[in-house]
KEKE-3310 file (N, C-alpha, C; in steps of 0.2 Angstrom, whole numbers, plus 5000, padded with zeros to 4 digits):
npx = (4425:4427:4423:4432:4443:4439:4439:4454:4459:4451:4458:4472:4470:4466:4478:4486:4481:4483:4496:4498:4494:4501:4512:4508:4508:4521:4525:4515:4511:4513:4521:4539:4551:4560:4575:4579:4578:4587:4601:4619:4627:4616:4620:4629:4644:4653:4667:4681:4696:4708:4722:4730:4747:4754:4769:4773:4778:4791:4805:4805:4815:4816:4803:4799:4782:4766:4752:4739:4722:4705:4690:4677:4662:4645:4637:4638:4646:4655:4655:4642:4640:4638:4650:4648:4639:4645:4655:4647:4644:4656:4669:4678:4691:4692:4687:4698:4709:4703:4703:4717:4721:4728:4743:4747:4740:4736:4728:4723:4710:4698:4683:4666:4668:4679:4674:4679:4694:4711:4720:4730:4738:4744:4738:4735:4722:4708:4695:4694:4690:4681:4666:4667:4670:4665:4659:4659:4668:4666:4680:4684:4682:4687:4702:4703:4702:4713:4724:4724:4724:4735:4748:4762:4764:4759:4746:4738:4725:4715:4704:4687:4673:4656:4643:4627:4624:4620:4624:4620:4617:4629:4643:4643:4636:4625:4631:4643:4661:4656:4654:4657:4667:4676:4686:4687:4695:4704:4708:4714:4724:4734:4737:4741:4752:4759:4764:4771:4783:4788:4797:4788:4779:4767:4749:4734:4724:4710:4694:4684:4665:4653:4637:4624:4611:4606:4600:4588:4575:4563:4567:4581:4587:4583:4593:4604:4611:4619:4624:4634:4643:4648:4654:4662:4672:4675:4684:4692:4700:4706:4714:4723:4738:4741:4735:4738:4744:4734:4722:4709:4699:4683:4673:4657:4645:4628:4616:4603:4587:4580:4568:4571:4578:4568:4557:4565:4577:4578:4579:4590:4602:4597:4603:4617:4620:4618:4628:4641:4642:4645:4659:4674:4681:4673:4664:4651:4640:4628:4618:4607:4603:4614:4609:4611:4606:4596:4588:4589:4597:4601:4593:4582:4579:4579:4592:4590:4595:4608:4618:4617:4630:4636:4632:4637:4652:4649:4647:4661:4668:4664:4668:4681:4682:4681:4692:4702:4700:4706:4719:4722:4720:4728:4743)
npy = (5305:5316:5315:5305:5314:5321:5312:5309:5320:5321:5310:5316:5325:5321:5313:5323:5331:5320:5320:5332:5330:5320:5326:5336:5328:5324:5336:5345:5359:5362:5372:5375:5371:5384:5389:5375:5370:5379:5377:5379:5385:5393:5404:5411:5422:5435:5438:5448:5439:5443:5448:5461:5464:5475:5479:5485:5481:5477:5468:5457:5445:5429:5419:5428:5428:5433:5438:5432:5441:5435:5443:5445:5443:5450:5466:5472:5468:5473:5489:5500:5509:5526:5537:5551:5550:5543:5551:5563:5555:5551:5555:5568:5568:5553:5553:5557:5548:5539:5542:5544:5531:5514:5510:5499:5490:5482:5482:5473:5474:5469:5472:5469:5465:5469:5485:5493:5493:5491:5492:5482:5482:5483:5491:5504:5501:5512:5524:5521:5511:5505:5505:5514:5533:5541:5529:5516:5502:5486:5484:5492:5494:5480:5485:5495:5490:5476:5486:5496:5482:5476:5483:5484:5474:5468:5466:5459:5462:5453:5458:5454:5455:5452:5462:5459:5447:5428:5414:5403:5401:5409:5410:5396:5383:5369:5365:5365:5371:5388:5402:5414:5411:5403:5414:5420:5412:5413:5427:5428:5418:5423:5435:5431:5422:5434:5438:5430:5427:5441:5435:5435:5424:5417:5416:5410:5415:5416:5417:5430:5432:5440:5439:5435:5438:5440:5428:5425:5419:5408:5394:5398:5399:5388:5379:5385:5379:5367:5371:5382:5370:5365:5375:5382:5370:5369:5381:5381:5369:5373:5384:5378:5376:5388:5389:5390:5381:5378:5375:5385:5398:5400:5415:5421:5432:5437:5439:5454:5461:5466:5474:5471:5458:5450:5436:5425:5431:5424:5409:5409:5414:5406:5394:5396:5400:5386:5380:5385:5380:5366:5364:5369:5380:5389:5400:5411:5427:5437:5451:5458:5456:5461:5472:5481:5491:5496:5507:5522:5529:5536:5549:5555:5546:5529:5520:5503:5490:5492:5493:5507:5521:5519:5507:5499:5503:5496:5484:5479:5480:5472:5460:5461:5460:5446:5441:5446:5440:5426:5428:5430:5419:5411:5414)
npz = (4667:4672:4683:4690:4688:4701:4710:4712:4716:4730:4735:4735:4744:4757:4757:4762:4771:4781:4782:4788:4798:4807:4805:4816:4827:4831:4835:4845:4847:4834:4828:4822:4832:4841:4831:4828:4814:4808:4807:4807:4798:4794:4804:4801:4802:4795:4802:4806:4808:4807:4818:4824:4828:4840:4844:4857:4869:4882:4880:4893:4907:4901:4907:4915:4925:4918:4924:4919:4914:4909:4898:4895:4882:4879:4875:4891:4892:4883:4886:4888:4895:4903:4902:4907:4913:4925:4929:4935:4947:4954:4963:4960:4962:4959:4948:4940:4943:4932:4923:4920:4921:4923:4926:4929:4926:4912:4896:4880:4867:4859:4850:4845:4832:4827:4826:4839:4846:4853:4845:4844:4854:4869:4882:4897:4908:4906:4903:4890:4881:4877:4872:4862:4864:4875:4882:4896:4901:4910:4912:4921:4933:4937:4936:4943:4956:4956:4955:4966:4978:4972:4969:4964:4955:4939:4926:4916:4904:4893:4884:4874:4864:4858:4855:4861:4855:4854:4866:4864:4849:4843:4850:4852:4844:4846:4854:4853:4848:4839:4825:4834:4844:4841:4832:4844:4850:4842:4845:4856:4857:4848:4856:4867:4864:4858:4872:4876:4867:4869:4882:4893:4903:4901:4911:4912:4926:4926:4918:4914:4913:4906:4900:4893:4892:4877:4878:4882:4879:4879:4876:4871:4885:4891:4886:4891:4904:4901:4890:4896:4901:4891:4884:4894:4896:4884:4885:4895:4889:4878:4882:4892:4890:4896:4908:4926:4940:4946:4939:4930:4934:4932:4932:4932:4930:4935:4926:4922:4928:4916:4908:4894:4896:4899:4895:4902:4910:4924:4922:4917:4925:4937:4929:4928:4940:4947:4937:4945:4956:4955:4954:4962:4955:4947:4948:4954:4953:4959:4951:4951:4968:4970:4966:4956:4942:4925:4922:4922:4915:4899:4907:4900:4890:4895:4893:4893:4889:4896:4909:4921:4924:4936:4940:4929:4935:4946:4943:4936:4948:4955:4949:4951:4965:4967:4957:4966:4979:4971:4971:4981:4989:4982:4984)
capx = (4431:4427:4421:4438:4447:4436:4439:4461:4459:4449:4464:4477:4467:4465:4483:4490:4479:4487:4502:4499:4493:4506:4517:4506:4507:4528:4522:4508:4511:4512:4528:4544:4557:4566:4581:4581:4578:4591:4607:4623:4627:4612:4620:4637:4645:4659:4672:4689:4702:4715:4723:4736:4750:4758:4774:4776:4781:4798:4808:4806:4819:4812:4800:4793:4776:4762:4747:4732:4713:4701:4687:4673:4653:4641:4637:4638:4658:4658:4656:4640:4639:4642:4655:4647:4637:4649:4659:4643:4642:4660:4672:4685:4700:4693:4686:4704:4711:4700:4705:4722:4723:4729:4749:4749:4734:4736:4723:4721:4703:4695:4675:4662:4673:4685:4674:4685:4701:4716:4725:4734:4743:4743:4738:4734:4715:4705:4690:4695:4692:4675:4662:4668:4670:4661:4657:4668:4666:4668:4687:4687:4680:4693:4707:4704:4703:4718:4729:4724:4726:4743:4752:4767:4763:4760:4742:4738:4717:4711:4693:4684:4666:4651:4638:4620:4624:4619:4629:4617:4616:4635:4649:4642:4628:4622:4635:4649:4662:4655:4660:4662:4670:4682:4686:4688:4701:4711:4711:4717:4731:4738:4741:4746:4759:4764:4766:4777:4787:4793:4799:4784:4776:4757:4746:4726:4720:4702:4690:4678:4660:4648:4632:4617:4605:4604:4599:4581:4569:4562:4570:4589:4585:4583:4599:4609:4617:4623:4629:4638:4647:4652:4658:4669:4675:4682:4688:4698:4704:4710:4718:4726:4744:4741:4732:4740:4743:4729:4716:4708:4693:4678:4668:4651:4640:4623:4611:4600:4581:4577:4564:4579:4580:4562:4555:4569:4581:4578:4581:4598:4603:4598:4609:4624:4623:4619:4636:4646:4641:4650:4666:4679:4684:4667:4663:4643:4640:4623:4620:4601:4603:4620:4607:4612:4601:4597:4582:4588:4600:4600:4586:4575:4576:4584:4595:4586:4598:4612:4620:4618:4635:4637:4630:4644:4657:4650:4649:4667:4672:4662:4673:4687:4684:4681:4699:4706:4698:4707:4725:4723:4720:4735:4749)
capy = (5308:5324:5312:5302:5317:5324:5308:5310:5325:5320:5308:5322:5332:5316:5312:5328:5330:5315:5320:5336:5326:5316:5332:5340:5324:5324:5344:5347:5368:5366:5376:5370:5375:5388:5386:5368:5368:5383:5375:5380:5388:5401:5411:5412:5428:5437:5439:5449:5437:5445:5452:5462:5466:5482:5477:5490:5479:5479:5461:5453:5440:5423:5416:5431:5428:5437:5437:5437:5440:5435:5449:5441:5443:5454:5472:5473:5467:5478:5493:5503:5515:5533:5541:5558:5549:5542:5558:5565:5549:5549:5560:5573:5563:5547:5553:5559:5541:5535:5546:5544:5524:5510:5508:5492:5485:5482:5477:5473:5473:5468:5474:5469:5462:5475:5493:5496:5493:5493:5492:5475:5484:5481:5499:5505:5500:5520:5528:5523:5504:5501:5507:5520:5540:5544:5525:5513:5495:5485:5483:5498:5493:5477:5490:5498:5484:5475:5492:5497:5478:5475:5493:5485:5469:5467:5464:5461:5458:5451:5458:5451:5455:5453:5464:5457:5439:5423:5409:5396:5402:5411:5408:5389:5380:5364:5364:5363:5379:5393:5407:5420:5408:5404:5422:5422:5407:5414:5433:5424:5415:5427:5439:5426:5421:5439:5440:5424:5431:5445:5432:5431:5415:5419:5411:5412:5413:5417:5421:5434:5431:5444:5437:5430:5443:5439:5420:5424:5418:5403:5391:5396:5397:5379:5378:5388:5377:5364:5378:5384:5367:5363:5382:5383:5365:5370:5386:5378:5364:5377:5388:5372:5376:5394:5387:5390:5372:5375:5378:5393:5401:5406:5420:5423:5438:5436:5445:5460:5458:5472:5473:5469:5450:5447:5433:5422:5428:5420:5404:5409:5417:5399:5392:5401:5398:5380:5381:5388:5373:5360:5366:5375:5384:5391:5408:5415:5433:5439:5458:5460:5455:5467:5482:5484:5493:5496:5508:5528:5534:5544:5551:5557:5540:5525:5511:5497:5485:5492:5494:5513:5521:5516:5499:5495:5503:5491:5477:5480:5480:5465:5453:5464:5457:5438:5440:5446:5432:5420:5428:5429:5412:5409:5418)
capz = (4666:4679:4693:4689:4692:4706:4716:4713:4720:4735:4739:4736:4748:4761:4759:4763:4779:4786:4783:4793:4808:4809:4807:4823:4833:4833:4838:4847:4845:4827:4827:4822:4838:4839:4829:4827:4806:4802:4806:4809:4793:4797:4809:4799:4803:4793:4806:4804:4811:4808:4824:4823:4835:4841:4846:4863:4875:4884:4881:4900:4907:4899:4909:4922:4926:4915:4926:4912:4915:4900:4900:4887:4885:4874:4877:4896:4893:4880:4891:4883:4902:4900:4906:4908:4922:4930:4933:4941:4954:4960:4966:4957:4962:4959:4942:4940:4942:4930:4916:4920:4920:4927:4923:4930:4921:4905:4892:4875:4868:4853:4852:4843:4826:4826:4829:4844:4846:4855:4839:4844:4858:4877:4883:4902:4908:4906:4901:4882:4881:4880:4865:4859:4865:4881:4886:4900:4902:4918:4917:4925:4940:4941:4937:4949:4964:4956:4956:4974:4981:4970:4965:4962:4950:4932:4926:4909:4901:4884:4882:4869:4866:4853:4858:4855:4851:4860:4867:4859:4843:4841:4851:4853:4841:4844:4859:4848:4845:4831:4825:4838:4849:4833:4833:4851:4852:4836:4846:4863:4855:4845:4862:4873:4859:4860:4877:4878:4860:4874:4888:4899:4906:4903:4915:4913:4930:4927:4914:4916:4907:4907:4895:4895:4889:4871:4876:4885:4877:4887:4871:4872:4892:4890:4884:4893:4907:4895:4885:4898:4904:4885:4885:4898:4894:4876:4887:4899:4884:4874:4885:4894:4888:4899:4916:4932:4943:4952:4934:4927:4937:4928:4933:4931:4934:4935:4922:4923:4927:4913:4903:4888:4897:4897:4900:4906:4915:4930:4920:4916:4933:4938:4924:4931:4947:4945:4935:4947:4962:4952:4955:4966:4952:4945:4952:4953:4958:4959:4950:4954:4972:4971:4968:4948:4937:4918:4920:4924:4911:4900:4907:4896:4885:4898:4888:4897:4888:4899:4916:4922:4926:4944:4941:4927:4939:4952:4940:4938:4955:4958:4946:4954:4972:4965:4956:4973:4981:4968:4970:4988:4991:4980:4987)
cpx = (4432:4427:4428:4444:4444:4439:4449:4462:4458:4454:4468:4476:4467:4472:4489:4488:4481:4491:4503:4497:4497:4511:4515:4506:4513:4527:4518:4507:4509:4517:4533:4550:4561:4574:4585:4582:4581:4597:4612:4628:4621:4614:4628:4639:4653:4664:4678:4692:4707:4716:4729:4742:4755:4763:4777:4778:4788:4799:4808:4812:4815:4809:4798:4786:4771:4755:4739:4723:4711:4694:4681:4665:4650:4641:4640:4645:4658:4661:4649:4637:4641:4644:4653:4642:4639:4654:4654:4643:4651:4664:4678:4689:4698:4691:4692:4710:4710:4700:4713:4726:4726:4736:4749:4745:4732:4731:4721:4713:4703:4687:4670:4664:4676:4683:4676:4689:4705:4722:4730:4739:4740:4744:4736:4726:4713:4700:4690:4693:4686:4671:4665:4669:4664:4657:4662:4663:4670:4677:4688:4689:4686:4700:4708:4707:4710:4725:4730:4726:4735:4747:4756:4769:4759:4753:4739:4729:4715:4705:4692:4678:4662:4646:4629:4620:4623:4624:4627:4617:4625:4639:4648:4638:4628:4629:4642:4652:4658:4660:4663:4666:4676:4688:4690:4696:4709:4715:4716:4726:4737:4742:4742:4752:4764:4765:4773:4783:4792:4796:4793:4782:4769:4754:4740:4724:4713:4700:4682:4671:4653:4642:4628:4610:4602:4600:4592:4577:4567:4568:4577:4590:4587:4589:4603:4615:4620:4626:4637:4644:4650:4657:4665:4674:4679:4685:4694:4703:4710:4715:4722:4732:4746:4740:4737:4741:4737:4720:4715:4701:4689:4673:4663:4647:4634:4618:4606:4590:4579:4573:4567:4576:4575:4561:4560:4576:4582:4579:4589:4602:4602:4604:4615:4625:4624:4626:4641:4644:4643:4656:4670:4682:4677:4665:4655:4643:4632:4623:4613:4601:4607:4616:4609:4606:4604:4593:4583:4592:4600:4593:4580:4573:4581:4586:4595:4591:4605:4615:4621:4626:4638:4636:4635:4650:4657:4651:4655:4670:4669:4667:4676:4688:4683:4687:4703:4705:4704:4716:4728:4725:4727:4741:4752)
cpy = (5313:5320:5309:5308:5323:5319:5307:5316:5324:5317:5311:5323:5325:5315:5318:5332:5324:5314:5325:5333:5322:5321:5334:5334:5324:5331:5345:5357:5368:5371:5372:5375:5379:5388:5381:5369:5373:5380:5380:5386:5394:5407:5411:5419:5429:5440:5441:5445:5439:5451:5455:5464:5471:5482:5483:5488:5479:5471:5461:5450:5435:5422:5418:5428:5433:5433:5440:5434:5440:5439:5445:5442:5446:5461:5477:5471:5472:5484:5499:5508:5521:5537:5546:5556:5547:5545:5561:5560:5549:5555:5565:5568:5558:5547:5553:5554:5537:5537:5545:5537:5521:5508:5501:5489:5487:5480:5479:5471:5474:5468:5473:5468:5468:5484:5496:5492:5495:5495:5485:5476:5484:5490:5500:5506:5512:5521:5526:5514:5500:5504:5514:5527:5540:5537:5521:5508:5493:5481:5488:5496:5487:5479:5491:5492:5481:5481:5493:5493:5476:5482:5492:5477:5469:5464:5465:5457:5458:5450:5455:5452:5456:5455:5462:5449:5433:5418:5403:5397:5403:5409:5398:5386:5374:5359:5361:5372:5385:5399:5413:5417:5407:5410:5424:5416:5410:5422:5431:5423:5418:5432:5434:5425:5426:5439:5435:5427:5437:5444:5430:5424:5416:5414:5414:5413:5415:5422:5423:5433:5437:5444:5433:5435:5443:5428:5420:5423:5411:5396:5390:5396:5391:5377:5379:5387:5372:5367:5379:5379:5366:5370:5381:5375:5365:5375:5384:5371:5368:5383:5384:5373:5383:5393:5387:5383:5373:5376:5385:5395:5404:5408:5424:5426:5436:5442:5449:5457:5464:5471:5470:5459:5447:5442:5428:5421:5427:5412:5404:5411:5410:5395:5393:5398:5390:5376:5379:5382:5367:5361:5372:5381:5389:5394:5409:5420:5436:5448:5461:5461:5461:5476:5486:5486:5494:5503:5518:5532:5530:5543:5553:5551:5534:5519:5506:5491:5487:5495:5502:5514:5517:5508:5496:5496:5497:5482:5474:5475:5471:5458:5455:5461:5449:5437:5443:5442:5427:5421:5428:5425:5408:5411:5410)
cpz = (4672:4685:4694:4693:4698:4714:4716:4717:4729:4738:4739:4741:4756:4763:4763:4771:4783:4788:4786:4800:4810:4811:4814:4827:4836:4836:4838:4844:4836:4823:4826:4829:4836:4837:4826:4817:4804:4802:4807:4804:4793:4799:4803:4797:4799:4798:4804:4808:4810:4816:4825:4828:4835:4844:4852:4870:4876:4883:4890:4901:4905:4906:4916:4919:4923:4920:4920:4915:4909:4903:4893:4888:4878:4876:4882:4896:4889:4883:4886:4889:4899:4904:4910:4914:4928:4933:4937:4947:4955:4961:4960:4954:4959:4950:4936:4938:4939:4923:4915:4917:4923:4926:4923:4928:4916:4899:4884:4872:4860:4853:4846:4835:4824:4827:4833:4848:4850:4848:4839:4848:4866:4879:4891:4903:4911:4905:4894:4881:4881:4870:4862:4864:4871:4885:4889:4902:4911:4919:4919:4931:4943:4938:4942:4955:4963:4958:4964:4977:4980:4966:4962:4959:4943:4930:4918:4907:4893:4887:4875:4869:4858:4857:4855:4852:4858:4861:4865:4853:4839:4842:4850:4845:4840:4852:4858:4849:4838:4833:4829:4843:4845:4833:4840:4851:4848:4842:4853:4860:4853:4850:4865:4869:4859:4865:4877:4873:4867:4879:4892:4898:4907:4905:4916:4920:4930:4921:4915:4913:4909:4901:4896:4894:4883:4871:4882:4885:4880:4882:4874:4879:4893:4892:4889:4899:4904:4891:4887:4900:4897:4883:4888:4899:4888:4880:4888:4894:4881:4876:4889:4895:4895:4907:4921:4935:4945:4947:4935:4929:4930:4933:4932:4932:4929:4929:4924:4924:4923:4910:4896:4890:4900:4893:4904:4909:4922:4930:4918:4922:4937:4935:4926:4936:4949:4943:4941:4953:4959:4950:4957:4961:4947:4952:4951:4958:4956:4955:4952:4962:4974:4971:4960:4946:4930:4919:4922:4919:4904:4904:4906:4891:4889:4892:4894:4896:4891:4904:4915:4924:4935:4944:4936:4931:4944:4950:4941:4944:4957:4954:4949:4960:4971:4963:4962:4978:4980:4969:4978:4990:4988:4982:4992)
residu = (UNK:UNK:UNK:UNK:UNK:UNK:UNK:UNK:UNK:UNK:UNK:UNK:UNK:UNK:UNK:UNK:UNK:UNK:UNK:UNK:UNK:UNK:UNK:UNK:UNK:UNK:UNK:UNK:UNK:UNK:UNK:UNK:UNK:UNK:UNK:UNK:UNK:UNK:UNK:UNK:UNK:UNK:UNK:UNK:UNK:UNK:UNK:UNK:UNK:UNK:UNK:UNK:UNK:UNK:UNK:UNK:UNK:UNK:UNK:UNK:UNK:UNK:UNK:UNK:UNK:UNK:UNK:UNK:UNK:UNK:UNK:UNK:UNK:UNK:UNK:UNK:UNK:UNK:UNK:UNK:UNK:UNK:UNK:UNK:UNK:UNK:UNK:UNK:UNK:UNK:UNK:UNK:UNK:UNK:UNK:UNK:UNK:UNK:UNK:UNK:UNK:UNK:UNK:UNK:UNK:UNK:UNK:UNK:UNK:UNK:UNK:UNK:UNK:UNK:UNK:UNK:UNK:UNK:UNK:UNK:UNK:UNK:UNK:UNK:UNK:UNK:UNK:UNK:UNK:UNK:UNK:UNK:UNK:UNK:UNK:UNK:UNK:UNK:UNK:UNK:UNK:UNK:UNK:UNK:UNK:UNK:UNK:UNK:UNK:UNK:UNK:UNK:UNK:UNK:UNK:UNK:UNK:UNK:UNK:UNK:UNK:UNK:UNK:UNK:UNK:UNK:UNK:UNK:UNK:UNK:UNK:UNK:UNK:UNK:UNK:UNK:UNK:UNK:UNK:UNK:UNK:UNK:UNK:UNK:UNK:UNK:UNK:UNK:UNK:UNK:UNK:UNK:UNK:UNK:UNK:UNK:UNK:UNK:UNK:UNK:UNK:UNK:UNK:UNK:UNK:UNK:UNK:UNK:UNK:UNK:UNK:UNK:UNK:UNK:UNK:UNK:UNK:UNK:UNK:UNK:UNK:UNK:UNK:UNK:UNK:UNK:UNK:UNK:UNK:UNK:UNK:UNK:UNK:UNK:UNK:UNK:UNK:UNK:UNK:UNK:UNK:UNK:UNK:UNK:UNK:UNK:UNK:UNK:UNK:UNK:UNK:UNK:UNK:UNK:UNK:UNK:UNK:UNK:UNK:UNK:UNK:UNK:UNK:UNK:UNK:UNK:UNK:UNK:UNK:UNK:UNK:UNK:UNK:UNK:UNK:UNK:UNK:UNK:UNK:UNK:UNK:UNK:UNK:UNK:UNK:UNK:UNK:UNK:UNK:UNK:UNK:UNK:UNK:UNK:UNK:UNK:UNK:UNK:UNK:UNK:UNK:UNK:UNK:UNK:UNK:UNK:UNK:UNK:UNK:UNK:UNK:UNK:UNK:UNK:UNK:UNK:UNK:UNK:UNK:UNK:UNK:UNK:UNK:UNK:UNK:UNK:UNK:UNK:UNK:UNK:UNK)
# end
């Protein structure tokens, strides 16, 4: 009877080892991939959709011209720079300019699922628009450039931003829309509808993306030019009604080589650029090569995970002279 059940055992123990070797043969490593076994329901984020609208626009004539930039990404859209170092690096007046705003570029912003806000109102691009009190994101920098090149034209930007999330995992997964993408389509709609509701004629010409830092791991790496072409192909599907005759540029700045986007952004910066060579309309702007950093402020404790003041202003500017590129060439 004992040897009976000494020898059921040994088969248990037999079959259960075979069935591990066949598992490590379909996986040599013995890991299951990153991501692969949680599903799409894993990452499922409580999102406030509701978007609400502040009704402070003036009625237009039907059907002027609303020139709209889309402003989108993770942190480094957000704006997590600090002000208090970019009054030390530029000038008085210019500081001055930058606190005052940009009448003619307009932007409403949605951050990080509602903790900053415009409130659902089209407000003048300033110093207030980014993370909170004392931080400014890079629609500064294309404030600025558009203001200076056009003074006396109408510029309007829906930000959007989840700071911290990947484009494999969040806005997309499995190369399909999710949820912050979800999120992002409903806030989109709802201001372009407002703007039409007061007569304009909104026309997308270009969305900005600033992200790629949350997707570094060699894994969603992988991923990430795939990603992007299924991206910006629901982009441009769904924003379709809004496109210019000549489509809708996207815009693509390069990621940070910080410590933060270890070990692979040099595969994503690849990714991008990659992108951006498969069509006249797809944009690639280097920001390492441009001279950006993450690594000096504050300076007693640097936030490695984001652009020092000068290097988000330059960020800024850098979409800013690709979007005057795109409006040039259109005239």
């Amino acid at each position: 009877m004992q040897g009976d059940k000494l020898k059921n055992n040994v088969k248990l123990l037999a079959i259960l080892l075979i069935l591990l070797l066949l598992l490590s043969a379909c996986n040599p490593s013995g890991k299951i991939p990153e991501g692969e076994e949680l599903g799409r329901e894993y990452y499922k984020m409580d999102i406030n959709n509701n978007y609400p609208i502040a009704d402070t626009l003036e009625k237009v004539p039907t059907g002027t011209e609303a020139r709209v930039i889309i402003l989108i990404g993770q942190s480094n859209a957000t704006g997590c720079s600090l002000t208090s170092y970019l009054q030390k690096g530029v000038s008085e007046q210019k500081y001055a300019e930058f606190q005052g705003g940009y009448q003619n570029v307009l932007i409403n912003f949605c951050l990080d699922n509602h903790r900053f806000t415009s409130g659902g109102e089209f407000v003048p691009v300033d110093l207030n628009c980014s993370a909170g009190e004392g931080y400014f994101g890079p629609e500064l920098g294309i404030a600025e450039q558009l203001s200076t090149a056009f003074p006396n034209e109408q510029f309007f930007i829906l930000k959007f931003s989840m700071s911290g999330f990947s484009l494999n995992y969040h806005w997309l997964y499995d190369y399909k829309p999710s949820y912050i993408y979800e999120a992002f389509k409903q806030f989109a709609s709802t201001y372009l509808g407002y703007l039409a509701s007061k007569g304009y004629a909104p026309k997308v010409d270009a969305i900005c993306w600033m992200q790629g830092e949350s997707d570094t791991t060699d894994y969603k790496a992988s991923k990430y030019y795939q990603n992007t072409v299924a991206f910006v192909g629901y982009l441009r599907n769904d924003l379709a009604s809004y496109a210019p005759s000549g489509g809708i540029y996207f815009v693509d700045a390069g990621i940070s080589s910080s410590p933060y986007c270890e070990p692979a952004y040099p595969q994503i910066n690849s990714a991008k650029k990659r992108f951006a060579e498969t069509s006249p309309l797809n944009v690639y702007f280097p920001t390492i090569e441009a001279g950006l950093t993450t690594l000096y402020e504050p300076e007693s404790n640097p936030d490695l995970g984001h652009y020092d003041a000068s290097s988000e202003l330059a960020l800024g500017r850098l979409f800013g002279e690709e979007l005057l590129k795109i409006y040039q060439n259109n005239q």
